[in-house]
N, C-alpha and C positions, 0 to 999 in steps of 0.2 A: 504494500500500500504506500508506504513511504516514498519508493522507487519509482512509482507512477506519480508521485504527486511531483518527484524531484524531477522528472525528467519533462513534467507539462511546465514547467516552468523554469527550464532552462532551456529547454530546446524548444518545446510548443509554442509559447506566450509571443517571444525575440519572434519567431518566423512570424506568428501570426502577425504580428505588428508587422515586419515588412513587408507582405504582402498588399497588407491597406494602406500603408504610407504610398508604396509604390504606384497604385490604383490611383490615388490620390492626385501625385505624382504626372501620371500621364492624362488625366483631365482638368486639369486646372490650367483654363487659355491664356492668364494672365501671365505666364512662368515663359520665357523664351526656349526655343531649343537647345539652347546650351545650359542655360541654367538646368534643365530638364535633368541633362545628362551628367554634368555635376553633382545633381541632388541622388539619383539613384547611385552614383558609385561609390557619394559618401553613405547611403543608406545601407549599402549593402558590405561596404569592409566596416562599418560602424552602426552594427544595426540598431539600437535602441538610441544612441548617442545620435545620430544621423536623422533615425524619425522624430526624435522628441525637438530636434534641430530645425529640424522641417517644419514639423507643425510651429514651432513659436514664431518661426520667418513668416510663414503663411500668414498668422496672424497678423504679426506685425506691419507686412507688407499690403493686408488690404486693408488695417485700419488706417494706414494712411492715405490711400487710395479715395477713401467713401470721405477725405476732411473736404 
């Protein structure tokens, strides 16, 4: 039980979150191509660091967008 619980949340949880960062990632029009391709390579050698990185940029970058 221990080992299931250890293994969803070292290897389950990290993937899952890159996948939805990723998804993220390539629907959001406001991101240029390049940035694009930036975001996924830091997402994926930095996987929690990279999405949690993402999302704050996201944020950041459309609340200044909508001033």
């Amino acid at each position: 039980m221990q080992l299931t619980i250890a293994i969803l949340l070292v290897i389950v949880f990290p993937l899952l979150v890159d996948v939805i960062t990723i998804l993220y990632i390539f629907k959001n029009p406001q991101i240029s191509q390049s940035k694009k391709l930036l975001w996924l390579v830091l997402v994926c050698l930095l996987p929690m660091l990279g999405a949690m990185g993402y999302f704050m940029y996201v944020k950041n970058f459309s609340s200044k967008n909508n001033i």
